[in-house]
Each structure stands twice: as structure tokens, then as C-alpha cells.
N, C-alpha and C positions, 0 to 999 in steps of 0.2 A: 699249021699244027693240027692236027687230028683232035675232036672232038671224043674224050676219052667218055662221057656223059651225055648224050643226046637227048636220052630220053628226060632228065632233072630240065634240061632247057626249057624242052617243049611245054611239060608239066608247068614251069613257071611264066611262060607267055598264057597259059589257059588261066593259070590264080589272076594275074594281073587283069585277064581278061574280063575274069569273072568280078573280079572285085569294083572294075570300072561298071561294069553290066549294073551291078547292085548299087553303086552309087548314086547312079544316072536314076534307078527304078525309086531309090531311095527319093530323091531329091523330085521327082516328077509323079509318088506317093505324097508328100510334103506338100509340093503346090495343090496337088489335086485337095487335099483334107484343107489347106488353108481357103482354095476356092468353096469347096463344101459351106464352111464355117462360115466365112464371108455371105454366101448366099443365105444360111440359113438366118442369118442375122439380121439380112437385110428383110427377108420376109417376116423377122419376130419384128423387125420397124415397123415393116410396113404395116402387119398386123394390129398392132399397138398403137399404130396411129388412126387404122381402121375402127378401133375398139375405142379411143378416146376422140375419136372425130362424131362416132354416135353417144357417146357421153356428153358433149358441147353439145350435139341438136339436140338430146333427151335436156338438157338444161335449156336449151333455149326455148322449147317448146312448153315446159313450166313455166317458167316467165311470161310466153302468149296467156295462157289458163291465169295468171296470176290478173294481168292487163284486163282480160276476158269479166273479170269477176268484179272490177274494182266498179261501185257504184255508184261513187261520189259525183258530184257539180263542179267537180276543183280537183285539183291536181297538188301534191305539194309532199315536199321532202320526208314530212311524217308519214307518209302512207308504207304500207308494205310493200308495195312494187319498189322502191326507191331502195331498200333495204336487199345490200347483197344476199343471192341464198347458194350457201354451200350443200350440194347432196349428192348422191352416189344412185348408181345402178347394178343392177347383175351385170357380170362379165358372160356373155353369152356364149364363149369358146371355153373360157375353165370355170368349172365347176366350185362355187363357192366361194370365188373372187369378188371383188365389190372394186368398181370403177368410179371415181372422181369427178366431180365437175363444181363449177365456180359459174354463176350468172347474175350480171348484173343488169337494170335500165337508168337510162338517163334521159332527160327530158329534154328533145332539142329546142323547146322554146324559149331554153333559159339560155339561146345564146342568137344572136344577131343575124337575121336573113340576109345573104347579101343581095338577093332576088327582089327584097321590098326596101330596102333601108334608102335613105335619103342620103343628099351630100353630108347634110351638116352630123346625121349620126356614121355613117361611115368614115368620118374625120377623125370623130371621136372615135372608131374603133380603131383607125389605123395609129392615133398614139394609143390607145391601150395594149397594142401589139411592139410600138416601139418608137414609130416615127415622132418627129418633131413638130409640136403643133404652130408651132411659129414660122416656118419652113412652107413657104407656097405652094414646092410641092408637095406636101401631105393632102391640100382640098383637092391642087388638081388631079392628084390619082383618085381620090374620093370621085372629082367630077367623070371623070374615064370609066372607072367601076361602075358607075351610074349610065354610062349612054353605053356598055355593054351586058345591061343585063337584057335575058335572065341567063344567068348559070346554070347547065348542069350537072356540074360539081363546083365545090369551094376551090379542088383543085385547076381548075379554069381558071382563076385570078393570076395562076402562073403566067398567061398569056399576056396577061394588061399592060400594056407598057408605062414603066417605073415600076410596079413591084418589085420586092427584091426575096429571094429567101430568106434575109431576115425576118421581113414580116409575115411573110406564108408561113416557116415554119417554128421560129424563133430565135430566141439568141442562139443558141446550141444546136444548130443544123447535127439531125443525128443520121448516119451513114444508113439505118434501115429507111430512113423517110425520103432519103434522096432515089431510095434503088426502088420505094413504089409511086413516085412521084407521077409515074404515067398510069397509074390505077386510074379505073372509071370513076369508082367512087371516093369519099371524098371523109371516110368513118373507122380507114385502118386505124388501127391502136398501136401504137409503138412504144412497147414496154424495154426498152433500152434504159439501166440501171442510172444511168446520166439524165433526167431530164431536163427539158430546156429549162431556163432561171426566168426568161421571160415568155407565156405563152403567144403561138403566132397565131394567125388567122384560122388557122386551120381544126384550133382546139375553143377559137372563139367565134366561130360562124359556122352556120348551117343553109340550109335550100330549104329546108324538110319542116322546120313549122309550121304549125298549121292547127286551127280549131276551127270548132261548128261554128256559124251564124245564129246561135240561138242564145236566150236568156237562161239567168240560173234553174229554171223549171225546166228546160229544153224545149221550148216555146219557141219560134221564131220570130228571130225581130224585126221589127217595123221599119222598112225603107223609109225615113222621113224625106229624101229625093226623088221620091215613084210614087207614093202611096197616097192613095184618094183619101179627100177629106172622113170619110167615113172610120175609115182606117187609122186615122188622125187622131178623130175624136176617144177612138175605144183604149189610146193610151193612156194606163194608171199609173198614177208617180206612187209614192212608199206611204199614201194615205188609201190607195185602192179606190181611189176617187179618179176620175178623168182628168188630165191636165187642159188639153184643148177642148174649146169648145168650137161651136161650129165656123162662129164668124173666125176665131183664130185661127183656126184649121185653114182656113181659105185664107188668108192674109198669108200666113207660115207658104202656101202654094205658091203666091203671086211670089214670093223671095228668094225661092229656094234652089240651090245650085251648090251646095253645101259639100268644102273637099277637105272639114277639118269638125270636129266635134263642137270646139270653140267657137265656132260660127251660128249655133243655136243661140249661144247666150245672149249675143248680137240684134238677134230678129227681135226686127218691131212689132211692136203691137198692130200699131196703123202702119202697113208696108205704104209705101210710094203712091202706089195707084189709087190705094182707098184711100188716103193723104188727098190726093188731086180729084176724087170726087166728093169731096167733104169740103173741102176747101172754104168755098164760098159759104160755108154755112156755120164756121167757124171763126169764135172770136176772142179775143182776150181782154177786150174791154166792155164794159157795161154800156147795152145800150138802149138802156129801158131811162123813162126819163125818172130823175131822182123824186120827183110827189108819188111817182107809180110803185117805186122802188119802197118807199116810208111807208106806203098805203098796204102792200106787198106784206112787210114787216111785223107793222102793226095788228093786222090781222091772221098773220101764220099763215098766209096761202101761196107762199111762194111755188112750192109746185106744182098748183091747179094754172096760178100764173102762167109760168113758164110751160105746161103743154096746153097753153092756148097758144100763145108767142109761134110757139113750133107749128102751128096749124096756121098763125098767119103769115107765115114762109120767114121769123125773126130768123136772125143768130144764135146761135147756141154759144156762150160763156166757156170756155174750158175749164176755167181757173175756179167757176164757183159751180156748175150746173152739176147735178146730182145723177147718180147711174140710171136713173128712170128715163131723165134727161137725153144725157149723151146719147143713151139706145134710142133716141126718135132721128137719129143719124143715120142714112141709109148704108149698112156693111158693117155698123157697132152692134155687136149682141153685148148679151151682161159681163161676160169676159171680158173682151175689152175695155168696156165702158168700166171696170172694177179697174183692171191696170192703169187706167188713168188716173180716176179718182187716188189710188194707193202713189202713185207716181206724185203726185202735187205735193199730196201730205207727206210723205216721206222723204222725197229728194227735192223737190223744188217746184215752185208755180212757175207755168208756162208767159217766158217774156213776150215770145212773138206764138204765130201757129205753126209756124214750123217745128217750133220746139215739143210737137206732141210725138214726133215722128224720135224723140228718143225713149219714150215708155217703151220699153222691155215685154218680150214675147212671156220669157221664163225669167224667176226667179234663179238664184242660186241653189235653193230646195230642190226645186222642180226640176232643174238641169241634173243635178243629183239623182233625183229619183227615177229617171228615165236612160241615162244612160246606158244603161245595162240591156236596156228594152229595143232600144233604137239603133237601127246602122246606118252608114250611107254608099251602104253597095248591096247591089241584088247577090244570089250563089249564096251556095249551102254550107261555105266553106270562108274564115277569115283568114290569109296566110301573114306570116311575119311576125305577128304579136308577140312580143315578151310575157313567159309568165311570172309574173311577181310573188312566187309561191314558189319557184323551184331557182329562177335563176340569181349570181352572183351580187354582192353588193357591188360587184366593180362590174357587170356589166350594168345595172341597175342607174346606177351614175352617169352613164353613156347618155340615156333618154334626155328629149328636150325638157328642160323645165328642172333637172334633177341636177343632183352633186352628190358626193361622198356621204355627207352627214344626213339629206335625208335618206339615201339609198339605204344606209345602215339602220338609219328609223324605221324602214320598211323590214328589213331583216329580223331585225327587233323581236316589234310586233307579230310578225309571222312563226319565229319562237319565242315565245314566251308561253308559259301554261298555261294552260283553261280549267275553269273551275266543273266545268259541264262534259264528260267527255263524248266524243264524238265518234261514229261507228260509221263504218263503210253502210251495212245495210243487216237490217235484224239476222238476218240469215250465219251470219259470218262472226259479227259481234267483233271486229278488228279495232282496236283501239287505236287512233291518231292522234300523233303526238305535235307539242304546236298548236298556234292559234291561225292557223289558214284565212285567206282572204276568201270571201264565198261570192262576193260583189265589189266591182271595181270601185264602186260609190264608199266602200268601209277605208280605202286608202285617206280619203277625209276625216274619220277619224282618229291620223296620227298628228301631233301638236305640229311638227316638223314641214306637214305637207297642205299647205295652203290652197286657197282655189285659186290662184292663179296657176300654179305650180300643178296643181287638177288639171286644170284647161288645157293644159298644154302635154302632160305624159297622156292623158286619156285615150288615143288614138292610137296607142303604140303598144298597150300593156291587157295582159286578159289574167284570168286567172285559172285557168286550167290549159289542157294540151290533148292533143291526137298523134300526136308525131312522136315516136321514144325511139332512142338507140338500143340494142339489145346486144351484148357482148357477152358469149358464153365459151367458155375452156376447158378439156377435156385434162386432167392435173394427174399426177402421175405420183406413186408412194413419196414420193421426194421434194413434194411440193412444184415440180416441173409441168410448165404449161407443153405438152403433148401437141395439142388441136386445138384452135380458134377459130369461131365463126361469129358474122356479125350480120344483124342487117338492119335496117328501118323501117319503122312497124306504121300504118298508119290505121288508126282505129275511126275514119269519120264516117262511115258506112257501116250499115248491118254488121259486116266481119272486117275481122280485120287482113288487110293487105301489106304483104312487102313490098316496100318500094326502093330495096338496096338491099343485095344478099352481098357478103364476101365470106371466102371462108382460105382456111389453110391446110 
């Protein structure tokens, strides 16, 4: 049949045509403005993240200036560094915007080296992380931990055979922690709305500890394992007076190999040696004859007696001979010759001559007073120390010699108010809140912490720190953390250095 219309045909394959044309320009208009949109979006991210990633460093870098200025002796929760600081910046791309930021520090000394710690406190950290303290294996991972230091990172312990995630990370393994588990460093924050119920190792150990070798003055202190008698003698206990004298001083020499503080309290007076050249010349029984003895008495000349006796090569008494006396003993000065005499009348007279060799180098004063002052390791640097000014009660309890009740004694005291208040330095005039420890020696002033209980945390605990975490966040109108950066500040030198940057 004949096409009575050709030309309406035609005409309607060109509409069809066209309207496909249009659809196709339509729909490939469509992707293009959605790719546009897309891209532009991804650039106002990435911008935004550019813009609050320099908001987290402009915070982090307040926080160094904040560390920079702090001029205390001591470190502790009152000061201003400890105290979050929320501030803002110009927005450098728009005009009259103001950018967010969040920075805080944390002191890693308030948490457990696993680089210095021993079996028996890393025992105690791994049940404070969760394990079973009755369970064999918990020492022996302790022991393993121990013959694979040093770490560097906490996240190393991953490797130790018998860890588990549980204790790296805690009860609550959270899926961000698992995915940076291969990070170098060992200080991510993983703010995941779920935290774990029980902390794992990760949030209670550190590498990064670390303070000066010096006293509260920032004086250095006295190797009592290295240092020459003279060096000896110049140390003052809490009277400003010298504790050693010379003959001590060298007695303290012949002893010394010292790998615990409590090994001071220990030292004789008369060490071994000077014991074995005295010897013979010591006695504990009277052996002047009794008419010499009455005659002696009678007349009040026992002393002129007795250093004639010494001149005709007699024995010297222990039990009775006076400090003028003793000192005609070759290597007894008046220091000694006093701890003896104080020894007799106070604790007991000497049964046999052996028994002079338990008179005591120090007092429990003098241990006190000098602790602060003396170390037993050369370097400028003490690494490991807990400070008992910033860190937990429940890590605080960990230490030898500690438990729960006095750790919280120590917390206590450390808040409690002061009548006197305390400033960083005239300049600043910062007020600190708290009664800070300023000397290990003032832990003796809590009822709870004994000297035994001294003796034995002493070696483990300082009261300030060089080492801080610094975690700063670049926060966005909505309260949304944008940009995070973190690193570890170490202030023991002229400046300070990072020694762990991460950032996001």
C-alpha cells in the first residue's frame, strides 16, 4: 500500500530522534553537574580538613608555649598545662570565620614504662589490664616482657608470645584500634563512643618517661656509686649540714655497689675492711685490772687513762670507750665514733666485736634527707619513674611496697588544699590547685606510708616529668573532630623535642 504521508513519517523519526538526542545530552548534563558537585565537595573536605588540620597544630603549638613557660620543680594535675584549652583561629580562606580547636597534655609518667619496669611490677600491670594474678602465666609473660625489652612502641608487646588483645587493648577490642594496630607509634587516641570497660596496656604504659637527674633546685645529683669521697662529704641532709664525714665517706666507698635506694639504709658504719683492720684492737670486755679501774673512778680520769692505754698499744672497750676514745682507732673519725656511741645507747651494747659492724651508716632522717639529692646511676636523664603528682591511684598501687589504700593516701594529700598558695613564677602569677609533692622525702609525711613502705617505692617514683602527650583537634561548628594530631614532647634539654608526631 502506498504511503499516502511520507513526509509526517519522516518528520516523526527526526522528533523521536531528537528527543533521544535530548535525553542522552540530558542525562550526560546530569552526570556531568553531579561529577562537578561531587568534586567540588570533595575539595570543600579536603579544604576543611586543610583548614582544621592547621587549627590542631595552631593548638598544639599553644600547648608547646604553655609546657615552654611552666616553671615549677614538679609537675601535677593543678597546673595549667594539665587543663584542657579550647581556642580558635582566623579562618585564613574566608574572611571573618573563626576555626576551632581542642588541646590537651597528659603526663606519660603517670603511667608504667614497659622499657624499665621489672617482673614483679609488670605482673601487677598485667592484672590491672585483666589477667589472672594467680595463673602462672601472667609472671611468665611478665618474664618474656622483661628479656624483650626495650620496646619501641607499647605496640611491640603485640609480638610477646602469650599476649593477647585483650590485654593490649582491652576488654572491648574497638575495630578502629584493630585497623591501626600496625602504627609505629604507640599514642593514637581512639575516641570510639564504646570505650573499653577495662583499660588495656595500651592506655596504661608508655616508652616515653622520662625526667632529669637532678634535685628539687635542679642541681645534679650525687652518684653515691662513682663519686669520690670529697663529693661525699659535700652532701647536706634537710639540716644543711653534711651527712658524711670523711672517715664515712670512705667506709660508704669500701661498700658500695648499690642497685636499690634501700641498700643505703643498710651501710655500716665500720664496712668489712675497716672491721678487719680494727680488729685486734677491739674489745668488749674490760681489761684494765679492777684497782686501776676504782682508782680510774675515783679520781674522774678515765679519759686521760684510757688515751694513755691507746698509746700503750691496750684495747679499746666498745661498749664503754667515749668518741675521743674510739677516734684513736685507725679509719674512725668523729662520725663514726658518734654512730657507735648513739648505737649502744639507743639499740643495744655490743655482745661480741662483730656486732659493731651492725651500727648503721644513716639514720632514717638522713636517708630521708638525702634521697632527693643522690642517685645510683651517672646521665642526665632518669627514665621510667612514676610521678606521684599526675599519675592514677590504681596505677600508684601497682608500685612495690604499695596497695590501694595507701595509693589513695597519696592522692589525697596531693588534693587537698593549701593554705599558702602556690604560683608557677612571679611573672605569670598562675595559681595551682592542690597540695603537690615538691620532694620524694614529703611521701613520709602521709600517716598511711611508712618507712618501710619509703624504702621500698623510693626507686620507682619522682615528682615531676619531661615526657607529655600532646593531643590537639581541629572541631568543626557541630562539635565534630575534623583533624587530629598527636605527638610526644620531651622537654630534658634546652628545647623541646618530639619524639612521636601522628597526625590525621
Amino acid at each position: 500500500m502506498t504511503n499516502r504521508y511520507p513526509h509526517f513519517q519522516e518528520e516523526g523519526l527526526s522528533l523521536i530522534s531528537t528527543l533521544w538526542i535530548l535525553t542522552i545530552l540530558s542525562i550526560l548534563a546530569t552526570q556531568l553537574l553531579y561529577s562537578i558537585h561531587i568534586e567540588q565537595r570533595a575539595q570543600r573536605n579536603f579544604l576543611d580538613r586543610a583548614k582544621y588540620h592547621y587549627a590542631a597544630r595552631a593548638g598544639f603549638e599553644w600547648m608547646l608555649a604553655v609546657l615552654r613557660t611552666d616553671r615549677t620543680s614538679f609537675d601535677s594535675t593543678g597546673e595549667s598545662w594539665s587543663e584542657p584549652i579550647d581556642g580558635q583561629i582566623e579562618d585564613g580562606v574566608q574572611l571573618g570565620n573563626l576555626l576551632n580547636y581542642r588541646v590537651t597534655a597528659t603526663d606519660e609518667a603517670a603511667k608504667v614504662n614497659v622499657n624499665t619496669a621489672d617482673v614483679g611490677l609488670l605482673t601487677n600491670l598485667l592484672t590491672l589490664a585483666g589477667a589472672n594474678p594467680e595463673d602462672a602465666a601472667t609472671e611468665e609473660l611478665a618474664n618474656r616482657i622483661v628479656e624483650g625489652q626495650p620496646y619501641r612502641s607499647v605496640r611491640d608487646l603485640a609480638r610477646v608470645e602469650g599476649m593477647t588483645a585483650q590485654l593490649l587493648y582491652g576488654v572491648q577490642q574497638q575495630q578502629t584500634e584493630t585497623a591501626s594496630a600496625g602504627s609505629a607509634g604507640d599514642v593514637s587516641a581512639d575516641k570510639s563512643e564504646n570505650q573499653p570497660q577495662q583499660q588495656g596496656l595500651l592506655t596504661l604504659a608508655t616508652i616515653y618517661s622520662v625526667d632529669t637527674n637532678t634535685d628539687a633546685n635542679g642541681q645534679p645529683r650525687v652518684n653515691v656509686n662513682t663519686a669520690e669521697t670529697g663529693q661525699l662529704t659535700q652532701i647536706q641532709g634537710n639540716n644543711n649540714q653534711p651527712v658524711f664525714t670523711q672517715g664515712e665517706a670512705e667506709s660508704l666507698i669500701q661498700q658500695r655497689d648499690f642497685e636499690k635506694f634501700a641498700a643505703l639504709v643498710d651501710v655500716q658504719a665500720v664496712s668489712d675492711e675497716l672491721f678487719n683492720s680494727i680488729r685486734e684492737r677491739i674489745t668488749v670486755e674490760d681489761t684494765q685490772p679492777q684497782e686501776e679501774t676504782n682508782t680510774q673512778q675515783g679520781q674522774g680520769e678515765n679519759r686521760e687513762n684510757d688515751g694513755a692505754a691507746q698509746e700503750e698499744g691496750e684495747q679499746v672497750n666498745i661498749n664503754t670507750a667515749d668518741v675521743e676514745t674510739l677516734q684513736s682507732l685507725e679509719g674512725i673519725d668523729q662520725g663514726i665514733a658518734e654512730r657507735i656511741v648513739n648505737h649502744r645507747e639507743s639499740v643495744s651494747t655490743f655482745q661480741n666485736v662483730d656486732a659493731i659492724k651492725e651500727v648503721k651508716m644513716l639514720t632514717q632522717g638522713e636517708f630521708r634527707g638525702i634521697v632527693d639529692k643522690v642517685t645510683l646511676k651517672d646521665g642526665e636523664t632518669r627514665n621510667g619513674l612514676i610521678n606521684i603528682n599526675t599519675a592514677s591511684a590504681q596505677t600508684l598501687a601497682l608500685l612495690p611496697g604499695m596497695d590501694a589504700e595507701k595509693a589513695q593516701a597519696v592522692v589525697r594529700r596531693r588534693e587537698e588544699s593549701q593554705s599558702n598558695v602556690v604560683h608557677i613564677d612571679s611573672l605569670t602569677q598562675k595559681e595551682i590547685s592542690g597540695n603537690p609533692f615538691t620532694e620524694i622525702s614529703q611521701l613520709l609525711d602521709i600517716a598511711e606510708i611508712d618507712f618501710d613502705t619509703f624504702r621500698e617505692v623510693v626507686d620507682w617514683v619522682a615528682y615531676r616529668s619531661h615526657g607529655f602527650r600532646i593531643e590537639a583537634t581541629g572541631v568543626d561548628a557541630n562539635d565534630k573532630v575534623v583533624s587530629m594530631c598527636v605527638g610526644i614532647i620531651d622537654r630534658t634539654g634546652d628545647e623541646l623535642t618530639v619524639q612521636y608526631w601522628q597526625q590525621d
